[in-house]
C-alpha positions as CSV (number, residue, x, y, z in Angstrom):
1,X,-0.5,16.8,-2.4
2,X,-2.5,14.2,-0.6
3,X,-1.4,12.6,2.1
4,X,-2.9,8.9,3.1
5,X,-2.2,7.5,6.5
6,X,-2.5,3.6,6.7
7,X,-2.3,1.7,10.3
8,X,-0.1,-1.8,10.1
9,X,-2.4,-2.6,13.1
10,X,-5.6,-2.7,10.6
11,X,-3.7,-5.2,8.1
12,X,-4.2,-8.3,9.7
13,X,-4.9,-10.9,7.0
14,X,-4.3,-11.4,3.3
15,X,-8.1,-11.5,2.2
16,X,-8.7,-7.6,4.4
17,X,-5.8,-6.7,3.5
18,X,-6.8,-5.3,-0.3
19,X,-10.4,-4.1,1.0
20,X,-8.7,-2.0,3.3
21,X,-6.1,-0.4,0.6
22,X,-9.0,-0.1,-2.0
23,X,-10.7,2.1,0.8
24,X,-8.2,4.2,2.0
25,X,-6.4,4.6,-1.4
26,X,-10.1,5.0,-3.1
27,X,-9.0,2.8,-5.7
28,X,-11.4,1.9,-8.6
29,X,-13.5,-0.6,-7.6
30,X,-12.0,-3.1,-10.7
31,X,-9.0,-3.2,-8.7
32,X,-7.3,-6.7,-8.9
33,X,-7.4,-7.5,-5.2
34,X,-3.6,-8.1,-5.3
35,X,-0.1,-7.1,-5.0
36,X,0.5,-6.7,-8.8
37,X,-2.8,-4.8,-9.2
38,X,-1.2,-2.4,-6.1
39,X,1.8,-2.3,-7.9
40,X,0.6,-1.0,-11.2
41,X,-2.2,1.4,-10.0
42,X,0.7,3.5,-7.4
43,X,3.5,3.2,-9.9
44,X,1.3,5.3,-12.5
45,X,-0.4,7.6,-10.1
46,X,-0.5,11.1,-11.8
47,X,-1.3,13.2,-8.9
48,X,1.2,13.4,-6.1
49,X,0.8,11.5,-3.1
50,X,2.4,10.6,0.7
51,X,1.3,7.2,1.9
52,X,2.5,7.4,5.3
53,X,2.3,3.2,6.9
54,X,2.7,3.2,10.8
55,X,3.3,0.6,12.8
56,X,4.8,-1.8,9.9
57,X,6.1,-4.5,12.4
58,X,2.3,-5.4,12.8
59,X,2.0,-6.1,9.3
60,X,5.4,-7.9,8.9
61,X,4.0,-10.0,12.2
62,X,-0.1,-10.3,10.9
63,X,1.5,-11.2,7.4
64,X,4.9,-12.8,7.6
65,X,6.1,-13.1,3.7
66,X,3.1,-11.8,2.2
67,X,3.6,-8.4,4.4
68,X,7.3,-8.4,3.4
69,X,6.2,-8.5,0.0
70,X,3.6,-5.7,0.1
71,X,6.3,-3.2,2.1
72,X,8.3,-4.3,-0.9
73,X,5.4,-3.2,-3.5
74,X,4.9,-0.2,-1.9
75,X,9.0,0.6,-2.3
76,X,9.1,0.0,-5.5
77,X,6.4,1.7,-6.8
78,X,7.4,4.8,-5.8
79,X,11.1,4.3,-7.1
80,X,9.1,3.9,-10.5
81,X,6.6,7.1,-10.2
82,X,8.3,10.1,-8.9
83,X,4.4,11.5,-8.1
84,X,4.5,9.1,-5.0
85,X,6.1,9.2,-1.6
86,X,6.2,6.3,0.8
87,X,6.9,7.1,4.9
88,X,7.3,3.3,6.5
89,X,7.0,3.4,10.2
């Protein structure tokens, strides 16, 4: 199992935001650049995998909705893939 740790105090804009997840996740570099794209590359995952997110009240503060939203993508992705474990902190 892999284990990724992301830091809420690194997501501090919208535009970052997906550079930084493509580069910690090591997503494909075709990757959308956007919560839908997120969505559908962790909710089909086939190896397993922790994503452990501390300090999330930086995000929901650097963000406002749009960080709502992604803590919301991240959640339900791993309800739909079983392969993938979300820690929010």
């Amino acid at each position: 199992m892999r284990i990724i740790q992301l830091d809420g105090r690194d997501m501090t804009d919208k535009d970052s935001i997906h550079q930084y997840l493509q580069e910690k996740l090591g997503i494909v570099e075709y990757y959308g650049h956007n919560l839908d794209a997120l969505y559908d590359i962790l909710s089909t995952w086939d190896e397993e995998i922790t994503i452990q997110l501390s300090h999330s009240e930086d995000v929901l503060s650097h963000l406002d909705r749009y960080g709502e939203t992604l803590l919301n993508t991240l959640q339900e992705a791993s309800l739909e893939n079983d392969s993938l474990t979300i820690e929010i902190k």
